[in-house]
N, CA and C atoms as a LAMMPS dump frame, in Angstrom:
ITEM: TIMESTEP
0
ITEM: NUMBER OF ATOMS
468
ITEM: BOX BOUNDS ff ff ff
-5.0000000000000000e+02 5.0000000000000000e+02
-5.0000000000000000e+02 5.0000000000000000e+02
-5.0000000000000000e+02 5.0000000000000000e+02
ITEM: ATOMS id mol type element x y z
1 1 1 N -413.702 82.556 3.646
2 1 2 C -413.392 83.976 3.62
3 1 3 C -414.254 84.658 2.567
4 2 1 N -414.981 86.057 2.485
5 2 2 C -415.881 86.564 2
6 2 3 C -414.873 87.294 1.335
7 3 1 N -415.401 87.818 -0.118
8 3 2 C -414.455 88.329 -0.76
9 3 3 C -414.948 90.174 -0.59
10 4 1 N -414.107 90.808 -1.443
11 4 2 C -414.496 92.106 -1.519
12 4 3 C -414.228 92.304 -3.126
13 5 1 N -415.698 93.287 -3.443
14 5 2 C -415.839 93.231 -5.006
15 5 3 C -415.51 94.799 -5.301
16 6 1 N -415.107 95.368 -6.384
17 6 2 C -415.625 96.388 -7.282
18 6 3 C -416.438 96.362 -8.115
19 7 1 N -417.475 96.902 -8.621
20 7 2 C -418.483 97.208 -9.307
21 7 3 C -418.432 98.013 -10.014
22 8 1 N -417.475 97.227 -11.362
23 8 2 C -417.706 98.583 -12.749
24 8 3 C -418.614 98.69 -13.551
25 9 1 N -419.241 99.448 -13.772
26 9 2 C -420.279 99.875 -14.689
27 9 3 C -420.616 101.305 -14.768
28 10 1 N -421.163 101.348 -16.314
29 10 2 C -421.709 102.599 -16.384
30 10 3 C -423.295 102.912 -15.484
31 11 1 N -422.83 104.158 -15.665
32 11 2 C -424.157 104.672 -14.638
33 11 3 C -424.886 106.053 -15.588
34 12 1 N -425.091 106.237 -16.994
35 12 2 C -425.577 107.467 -16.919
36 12 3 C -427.046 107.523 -17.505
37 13 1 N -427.765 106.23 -17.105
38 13 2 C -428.952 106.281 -17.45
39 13 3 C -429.683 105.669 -16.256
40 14 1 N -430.619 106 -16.044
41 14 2 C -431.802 104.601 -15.198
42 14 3 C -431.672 103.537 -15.311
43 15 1 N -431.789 103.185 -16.599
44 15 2 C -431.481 101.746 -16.957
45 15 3 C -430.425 101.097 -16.614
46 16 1 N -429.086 101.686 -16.686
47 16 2 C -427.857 101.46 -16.282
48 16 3 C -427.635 101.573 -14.556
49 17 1 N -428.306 102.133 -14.153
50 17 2 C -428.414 102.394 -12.512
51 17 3 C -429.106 101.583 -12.052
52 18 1 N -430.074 101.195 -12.416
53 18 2 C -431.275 99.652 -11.757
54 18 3 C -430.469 98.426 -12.521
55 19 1 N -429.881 98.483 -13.316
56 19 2 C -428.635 97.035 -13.327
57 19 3 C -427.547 97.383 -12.472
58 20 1 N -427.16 98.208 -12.071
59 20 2 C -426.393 98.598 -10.927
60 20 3 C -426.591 98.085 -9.508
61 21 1 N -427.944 98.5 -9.446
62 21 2 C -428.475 97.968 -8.118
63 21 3 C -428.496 96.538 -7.602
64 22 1 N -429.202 96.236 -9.025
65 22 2 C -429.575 94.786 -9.151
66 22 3 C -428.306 93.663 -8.769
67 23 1 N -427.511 94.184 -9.505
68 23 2 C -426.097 93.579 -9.629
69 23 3 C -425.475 93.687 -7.661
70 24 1 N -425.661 94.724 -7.539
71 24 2 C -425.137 94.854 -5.873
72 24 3 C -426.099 94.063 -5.074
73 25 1 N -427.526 94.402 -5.572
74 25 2 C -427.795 93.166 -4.583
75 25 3 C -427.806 91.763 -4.924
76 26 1 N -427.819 91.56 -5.835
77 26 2 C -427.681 90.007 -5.935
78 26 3 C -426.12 89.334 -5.16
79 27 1 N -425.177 90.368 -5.264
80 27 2 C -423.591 90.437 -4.705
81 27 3 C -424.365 90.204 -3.326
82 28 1 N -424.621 91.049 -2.542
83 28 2 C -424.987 91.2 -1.154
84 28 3 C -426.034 89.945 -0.441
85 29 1 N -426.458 89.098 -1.596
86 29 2 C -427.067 88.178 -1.122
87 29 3 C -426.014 86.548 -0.936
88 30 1 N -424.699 86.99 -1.721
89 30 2 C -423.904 85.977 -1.889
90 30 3 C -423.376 85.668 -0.726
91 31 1 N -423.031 84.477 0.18
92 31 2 C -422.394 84.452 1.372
93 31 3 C -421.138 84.041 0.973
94 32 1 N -420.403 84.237 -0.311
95 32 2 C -419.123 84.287 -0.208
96 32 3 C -418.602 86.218 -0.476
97 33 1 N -419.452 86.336 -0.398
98 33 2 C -419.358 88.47 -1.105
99 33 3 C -419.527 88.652 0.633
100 34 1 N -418.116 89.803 1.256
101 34 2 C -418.379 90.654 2.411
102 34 3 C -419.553 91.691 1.639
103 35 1 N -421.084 91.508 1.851
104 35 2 C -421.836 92.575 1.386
105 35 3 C -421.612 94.034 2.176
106 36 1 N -420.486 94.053 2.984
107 36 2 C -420.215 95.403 3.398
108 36 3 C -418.7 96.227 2.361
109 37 1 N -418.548 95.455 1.919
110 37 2 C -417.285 95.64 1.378
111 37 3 C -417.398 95.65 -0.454
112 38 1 N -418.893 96.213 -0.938
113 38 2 C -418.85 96.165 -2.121
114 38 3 C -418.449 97.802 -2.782
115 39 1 N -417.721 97.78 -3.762
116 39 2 C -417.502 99.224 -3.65
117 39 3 C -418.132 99.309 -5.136
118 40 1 N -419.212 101.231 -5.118
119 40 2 C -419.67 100.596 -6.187
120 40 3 C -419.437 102.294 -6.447
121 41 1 N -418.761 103.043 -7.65
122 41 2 C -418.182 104.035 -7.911
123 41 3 C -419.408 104.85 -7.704
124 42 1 N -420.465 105.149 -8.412
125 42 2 C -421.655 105.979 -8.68
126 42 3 C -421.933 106.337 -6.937
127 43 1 N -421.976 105.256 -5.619
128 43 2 C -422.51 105.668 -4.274
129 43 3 C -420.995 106.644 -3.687
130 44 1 N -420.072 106.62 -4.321
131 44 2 C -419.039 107.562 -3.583
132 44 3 C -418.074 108.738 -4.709
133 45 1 N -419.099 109.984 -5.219
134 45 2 C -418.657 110.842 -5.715
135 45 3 C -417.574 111.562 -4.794
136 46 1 N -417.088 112.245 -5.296
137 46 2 C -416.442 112.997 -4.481
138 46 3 C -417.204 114.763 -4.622
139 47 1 N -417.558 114.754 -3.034
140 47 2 C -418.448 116 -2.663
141 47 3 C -417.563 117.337 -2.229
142 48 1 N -416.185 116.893 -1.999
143 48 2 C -415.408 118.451 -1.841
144 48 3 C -415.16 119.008 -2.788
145 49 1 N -415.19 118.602 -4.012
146 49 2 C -414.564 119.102 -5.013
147 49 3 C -416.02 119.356 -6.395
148 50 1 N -415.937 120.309 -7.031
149 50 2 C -416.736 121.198 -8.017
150 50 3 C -416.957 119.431 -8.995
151 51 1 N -417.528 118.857 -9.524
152 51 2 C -417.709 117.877 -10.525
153 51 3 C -417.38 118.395 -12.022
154 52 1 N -416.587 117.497 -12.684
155 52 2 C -416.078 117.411 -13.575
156 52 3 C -414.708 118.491 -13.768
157 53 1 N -414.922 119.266 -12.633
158 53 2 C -413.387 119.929 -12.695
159 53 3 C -412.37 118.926 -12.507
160 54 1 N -410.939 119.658 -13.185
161 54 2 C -409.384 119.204 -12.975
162 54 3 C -409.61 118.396 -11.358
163 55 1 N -409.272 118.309 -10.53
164 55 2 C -409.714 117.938 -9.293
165 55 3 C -410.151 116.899 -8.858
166 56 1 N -411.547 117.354 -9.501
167 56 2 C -412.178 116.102 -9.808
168 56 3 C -412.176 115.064 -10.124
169 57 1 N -411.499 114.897 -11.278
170 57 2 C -411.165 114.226 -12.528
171 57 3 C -410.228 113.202 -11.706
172 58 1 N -408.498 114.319 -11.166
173 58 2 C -407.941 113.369 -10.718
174 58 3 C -408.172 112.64 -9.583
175 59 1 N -409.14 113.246 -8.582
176 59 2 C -409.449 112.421 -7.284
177 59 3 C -410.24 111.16 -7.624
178 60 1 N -411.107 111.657 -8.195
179 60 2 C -411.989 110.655 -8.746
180 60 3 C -411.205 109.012 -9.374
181 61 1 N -410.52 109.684 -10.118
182 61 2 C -409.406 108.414 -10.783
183 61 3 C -408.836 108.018 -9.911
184 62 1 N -407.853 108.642 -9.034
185 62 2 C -406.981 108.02 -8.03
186 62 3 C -408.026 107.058 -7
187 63 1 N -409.128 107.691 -6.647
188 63 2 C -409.921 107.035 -5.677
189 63 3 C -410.382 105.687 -6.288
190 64 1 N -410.944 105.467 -7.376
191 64 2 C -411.448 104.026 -7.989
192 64 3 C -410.115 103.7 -8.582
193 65 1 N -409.093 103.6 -8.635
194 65 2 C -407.6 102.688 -9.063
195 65 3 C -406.965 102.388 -7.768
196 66 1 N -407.441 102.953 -6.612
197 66 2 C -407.113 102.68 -5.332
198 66 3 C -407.809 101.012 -4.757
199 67 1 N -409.183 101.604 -5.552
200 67 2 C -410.398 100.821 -5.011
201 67 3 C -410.513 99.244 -6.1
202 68 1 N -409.772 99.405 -7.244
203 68 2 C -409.838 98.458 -7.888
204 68 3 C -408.41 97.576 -7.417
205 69 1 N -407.533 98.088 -6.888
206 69 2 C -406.735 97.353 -6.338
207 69 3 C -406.275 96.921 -5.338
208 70 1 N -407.291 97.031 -4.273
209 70 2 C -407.201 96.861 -3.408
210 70 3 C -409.148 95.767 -3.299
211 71 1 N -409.201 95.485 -4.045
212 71 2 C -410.569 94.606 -4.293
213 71 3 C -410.163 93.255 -4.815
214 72 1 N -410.599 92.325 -4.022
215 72 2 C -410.463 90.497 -4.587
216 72 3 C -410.601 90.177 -5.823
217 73 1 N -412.148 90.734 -6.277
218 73 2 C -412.507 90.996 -7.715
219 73 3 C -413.432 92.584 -8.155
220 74 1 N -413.292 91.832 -9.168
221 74 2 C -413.593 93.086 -10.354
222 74 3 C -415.338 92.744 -10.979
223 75 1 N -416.309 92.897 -10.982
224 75 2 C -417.508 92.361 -11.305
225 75 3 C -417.401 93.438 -12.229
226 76 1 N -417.917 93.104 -13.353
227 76 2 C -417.917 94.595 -14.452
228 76 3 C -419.056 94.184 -14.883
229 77 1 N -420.439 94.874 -15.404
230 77 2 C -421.755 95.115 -16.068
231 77 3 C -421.11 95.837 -17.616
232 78 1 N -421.094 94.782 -18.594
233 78 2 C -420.685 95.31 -19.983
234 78 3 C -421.745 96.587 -20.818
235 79 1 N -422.672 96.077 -20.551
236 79 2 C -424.285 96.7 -20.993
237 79 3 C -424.068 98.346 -20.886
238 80 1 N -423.894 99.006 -22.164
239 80 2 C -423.717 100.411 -21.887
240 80 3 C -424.495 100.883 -23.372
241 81 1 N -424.806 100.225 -24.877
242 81 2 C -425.733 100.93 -25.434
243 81 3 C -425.653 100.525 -26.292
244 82 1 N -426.473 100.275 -27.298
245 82 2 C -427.049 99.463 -27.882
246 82 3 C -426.445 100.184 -29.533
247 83 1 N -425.558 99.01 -30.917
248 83 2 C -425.408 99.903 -31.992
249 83 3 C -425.922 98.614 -32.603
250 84 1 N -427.215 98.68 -33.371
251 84 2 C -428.004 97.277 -34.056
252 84 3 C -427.947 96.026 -33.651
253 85 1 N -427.619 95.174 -33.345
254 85 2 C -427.798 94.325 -33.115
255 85 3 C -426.445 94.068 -31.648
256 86 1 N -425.905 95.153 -31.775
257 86 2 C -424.542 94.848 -31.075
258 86 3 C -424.91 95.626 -29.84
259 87 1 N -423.722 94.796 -28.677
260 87 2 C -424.023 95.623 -27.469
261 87 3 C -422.707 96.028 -27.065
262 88 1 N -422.74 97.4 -27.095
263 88 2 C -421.234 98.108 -26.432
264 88 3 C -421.056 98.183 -25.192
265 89 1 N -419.565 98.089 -24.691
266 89 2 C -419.303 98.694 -23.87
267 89 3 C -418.914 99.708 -23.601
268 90 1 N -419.078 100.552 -22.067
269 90 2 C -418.821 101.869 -21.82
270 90 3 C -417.411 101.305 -21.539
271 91 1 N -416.248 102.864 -22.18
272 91 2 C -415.325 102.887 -22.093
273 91 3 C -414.3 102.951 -20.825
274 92 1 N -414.942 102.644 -19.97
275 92 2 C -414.29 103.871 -17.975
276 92 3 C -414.675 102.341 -17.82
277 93 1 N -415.485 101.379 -18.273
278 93 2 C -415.86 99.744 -17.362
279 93 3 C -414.587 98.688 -18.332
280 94 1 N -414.476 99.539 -19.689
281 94 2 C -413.374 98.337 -20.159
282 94 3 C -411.924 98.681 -19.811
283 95 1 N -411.701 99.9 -19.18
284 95 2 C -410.647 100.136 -18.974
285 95 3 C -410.243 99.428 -17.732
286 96 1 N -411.111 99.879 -16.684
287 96 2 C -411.001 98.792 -15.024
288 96 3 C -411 97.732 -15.302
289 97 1 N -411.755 96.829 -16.545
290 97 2 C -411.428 95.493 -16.482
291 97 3 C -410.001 95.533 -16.988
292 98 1 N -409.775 95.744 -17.932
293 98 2 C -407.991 95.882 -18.506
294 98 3 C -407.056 96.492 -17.375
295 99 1 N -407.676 97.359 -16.071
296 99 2 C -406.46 97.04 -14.812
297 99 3 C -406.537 95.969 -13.973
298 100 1 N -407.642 95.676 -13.925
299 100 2 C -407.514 94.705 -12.843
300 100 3 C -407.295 93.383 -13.301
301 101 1 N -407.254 93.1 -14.955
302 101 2 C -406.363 91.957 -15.344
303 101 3 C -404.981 91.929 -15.069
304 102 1 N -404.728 92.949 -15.65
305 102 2 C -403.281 94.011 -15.13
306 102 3 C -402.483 93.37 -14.384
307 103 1 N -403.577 93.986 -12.431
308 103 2 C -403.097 93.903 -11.843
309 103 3 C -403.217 92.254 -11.081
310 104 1 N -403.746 91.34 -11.705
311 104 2 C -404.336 89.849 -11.314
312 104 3 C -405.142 89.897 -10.66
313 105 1 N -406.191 90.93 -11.001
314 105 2 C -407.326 90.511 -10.263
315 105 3 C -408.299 90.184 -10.624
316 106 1 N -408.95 88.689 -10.43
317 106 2 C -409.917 88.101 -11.404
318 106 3 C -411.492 89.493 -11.56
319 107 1 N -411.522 89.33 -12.895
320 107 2 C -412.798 89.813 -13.279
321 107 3 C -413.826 88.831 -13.665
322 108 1 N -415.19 89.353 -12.847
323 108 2 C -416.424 88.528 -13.003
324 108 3 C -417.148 89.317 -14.339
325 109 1 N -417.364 89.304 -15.28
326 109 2 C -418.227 90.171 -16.551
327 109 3 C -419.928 89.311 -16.408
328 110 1 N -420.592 90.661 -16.197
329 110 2 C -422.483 90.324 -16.454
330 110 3 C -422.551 91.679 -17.661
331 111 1 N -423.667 90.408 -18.572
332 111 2 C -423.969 91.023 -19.634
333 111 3 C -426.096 90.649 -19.612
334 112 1 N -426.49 91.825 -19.715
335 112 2 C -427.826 91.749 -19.771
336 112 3 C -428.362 91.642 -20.887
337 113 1 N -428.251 92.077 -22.285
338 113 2 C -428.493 92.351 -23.267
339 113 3 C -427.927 90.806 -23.731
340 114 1 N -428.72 90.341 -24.793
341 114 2 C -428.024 89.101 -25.237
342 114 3 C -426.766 89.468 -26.402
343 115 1 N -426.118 88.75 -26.565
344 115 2 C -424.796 89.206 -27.513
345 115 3 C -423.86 87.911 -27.775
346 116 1 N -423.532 87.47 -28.925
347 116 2 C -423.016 87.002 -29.282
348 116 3 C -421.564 87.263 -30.386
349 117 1 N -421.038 87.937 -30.153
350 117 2 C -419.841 89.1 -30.052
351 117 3 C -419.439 89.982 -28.599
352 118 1 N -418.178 89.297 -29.088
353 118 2 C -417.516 89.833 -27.93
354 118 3 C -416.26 90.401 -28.228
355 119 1 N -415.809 91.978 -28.013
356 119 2 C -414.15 91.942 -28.137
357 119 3 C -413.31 90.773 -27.648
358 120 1 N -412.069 90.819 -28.65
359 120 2 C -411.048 90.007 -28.386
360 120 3 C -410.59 89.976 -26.728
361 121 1 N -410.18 90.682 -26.476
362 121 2 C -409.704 91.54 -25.298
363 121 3 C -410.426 91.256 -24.147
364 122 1 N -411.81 91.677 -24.49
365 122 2 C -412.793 90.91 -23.215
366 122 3 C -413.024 89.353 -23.255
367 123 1 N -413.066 88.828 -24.125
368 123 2 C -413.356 87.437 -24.149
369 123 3 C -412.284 86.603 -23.801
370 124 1 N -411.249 87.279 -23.512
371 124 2 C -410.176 86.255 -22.828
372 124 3 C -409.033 86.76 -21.919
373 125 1 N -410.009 87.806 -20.886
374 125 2 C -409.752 88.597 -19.529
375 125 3 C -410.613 88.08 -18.539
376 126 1 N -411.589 87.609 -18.877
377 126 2 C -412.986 87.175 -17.276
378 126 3 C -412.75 85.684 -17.033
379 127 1 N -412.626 85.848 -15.348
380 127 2 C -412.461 84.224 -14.923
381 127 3 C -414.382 83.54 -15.457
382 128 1 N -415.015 84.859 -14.815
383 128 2 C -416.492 83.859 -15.308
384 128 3 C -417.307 84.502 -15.964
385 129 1 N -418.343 84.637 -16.686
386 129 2 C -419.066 85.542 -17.214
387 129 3 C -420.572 84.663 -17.287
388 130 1 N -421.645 86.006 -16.958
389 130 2 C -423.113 85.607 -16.397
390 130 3 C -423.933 86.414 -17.92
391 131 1 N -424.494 86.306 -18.584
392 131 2 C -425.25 86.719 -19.532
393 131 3 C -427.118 86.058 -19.304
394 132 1 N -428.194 87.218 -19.592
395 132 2 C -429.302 86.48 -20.011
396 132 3 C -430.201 86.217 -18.444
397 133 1 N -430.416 85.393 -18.46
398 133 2 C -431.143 85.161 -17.15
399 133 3 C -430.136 84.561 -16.168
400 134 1 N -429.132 84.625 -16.894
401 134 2 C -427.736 83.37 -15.808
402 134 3 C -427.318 84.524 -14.711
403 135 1 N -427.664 85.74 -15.024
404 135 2 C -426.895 87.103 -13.924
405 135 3 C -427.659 86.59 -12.679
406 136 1 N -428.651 86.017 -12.468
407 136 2 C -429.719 85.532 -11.333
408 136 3 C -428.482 85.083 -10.017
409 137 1 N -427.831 84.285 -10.748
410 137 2 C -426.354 82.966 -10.369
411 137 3 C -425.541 83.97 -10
412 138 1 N -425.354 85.314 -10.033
413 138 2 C -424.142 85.923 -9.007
414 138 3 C -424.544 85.807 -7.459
415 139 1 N -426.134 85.001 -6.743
416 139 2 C -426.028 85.087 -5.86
417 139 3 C -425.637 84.26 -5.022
418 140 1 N -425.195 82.576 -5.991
419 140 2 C -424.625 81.756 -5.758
420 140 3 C -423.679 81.087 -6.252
421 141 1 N -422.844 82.367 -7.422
422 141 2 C -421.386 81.678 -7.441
423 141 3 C -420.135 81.962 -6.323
424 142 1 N -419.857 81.074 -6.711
425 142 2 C -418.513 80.83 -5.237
426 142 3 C -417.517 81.734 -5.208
427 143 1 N -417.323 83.082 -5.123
428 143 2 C -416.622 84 -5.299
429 143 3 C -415.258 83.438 -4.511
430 144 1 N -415.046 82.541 -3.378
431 144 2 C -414.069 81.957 -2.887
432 144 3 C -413.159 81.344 -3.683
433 145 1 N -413.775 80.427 -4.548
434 145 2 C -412.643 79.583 -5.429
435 145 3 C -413.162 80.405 -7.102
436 146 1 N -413.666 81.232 -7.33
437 146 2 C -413.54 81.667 -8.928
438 146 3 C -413.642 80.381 -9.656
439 147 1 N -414.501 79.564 -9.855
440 147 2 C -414.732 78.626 -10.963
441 147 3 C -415.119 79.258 -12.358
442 148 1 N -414.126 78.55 -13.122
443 148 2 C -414.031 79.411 -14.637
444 148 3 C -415.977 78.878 -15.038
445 149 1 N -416.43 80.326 -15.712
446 149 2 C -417.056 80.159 -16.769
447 149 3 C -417.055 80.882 -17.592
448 150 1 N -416.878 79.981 -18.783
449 150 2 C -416.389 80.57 -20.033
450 150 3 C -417.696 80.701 -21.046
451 151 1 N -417.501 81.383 -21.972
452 151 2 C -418.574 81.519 -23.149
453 151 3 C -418.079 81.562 -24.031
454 152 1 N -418.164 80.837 -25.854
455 152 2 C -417.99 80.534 -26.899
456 152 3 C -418.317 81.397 -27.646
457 153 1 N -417.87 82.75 -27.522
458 153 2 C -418.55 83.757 -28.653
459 153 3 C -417.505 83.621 -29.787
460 154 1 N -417.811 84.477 -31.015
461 154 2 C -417.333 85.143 -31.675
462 154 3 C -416.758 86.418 -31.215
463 155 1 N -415.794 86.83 -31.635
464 155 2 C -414.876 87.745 -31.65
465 155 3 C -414.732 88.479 -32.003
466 156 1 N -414.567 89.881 -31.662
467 156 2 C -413.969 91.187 -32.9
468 156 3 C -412.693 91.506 -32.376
């Protein structure tokens, strides 16, 4: 059975949008990923409504908490901006991972930027996590059975 993913990540740079891509297709090459069934927030704004209005705001939310729970997994891209040596996350990608732990739904975490710190919180919410050149491997991990991979960071 092919799974169906969400795709959290930030999107408000180029950079953040071509790891976006990247990330969907490497998903779409997986034959355990339905590559029709990837939902990835940035390809489905909502076009009836004015952007960033009241409206907005709430359709927008209701539509991706719909979409995160009703998804097998959760793939989240941590990579949102860089403070010295450290790599943050965008706040709207740690929150979906914190529902869809929530709601038991395994989260996959890819990190591009190398990092050796990790929040508490994230480091012991992801069934697997891909960092470095290992993100290559979302096109052949087994999204069917979720085999743990874990990483030994440090903590904040």
């Amino acid at each position: 059975m092919t799974k169906s993913i969400y795709l959290a990540a930030p999107f408000f740079s180029d950079l953040q949008i071509n790891r976006v891509k990247q990330v969907k297709e490497l998903l779409q090459s997986n034959p355990t990923v339905n590559s029709e069934n990837i939902f990835v927030p940035m390809e489905h704004p909502m076009k009836d409504t004015e952007m960033e209005t009241f409206p907005w705001q709430v359709g927008t939310f209701e539509h991706d908490v719909h979409q995160i729970h009703s998804s097998d997994v959760v793939v989240a891209i941590l990579d949102y901006q860089k403070d010295g040596d450290e790599t943050l996350s965008d706040s709207g990608t740690v929150f979906e991972i914190g529902m869809a732990f929530e709601h038991g739904t395994p989260v996959v975490l890819v990190q591009f930027e190398e990092t050796h710190l990790v929040n508490l919180m994230l480091a012991r919410s992801y069934t697997a996590f891909f960092n470095n050149e290992e993100v290559t491997e979302l096109s052949k991990y087994d999204f069917n059975n979720l085999p743990s991979i874990f990483k030994d960071f440090d903590v904040i």
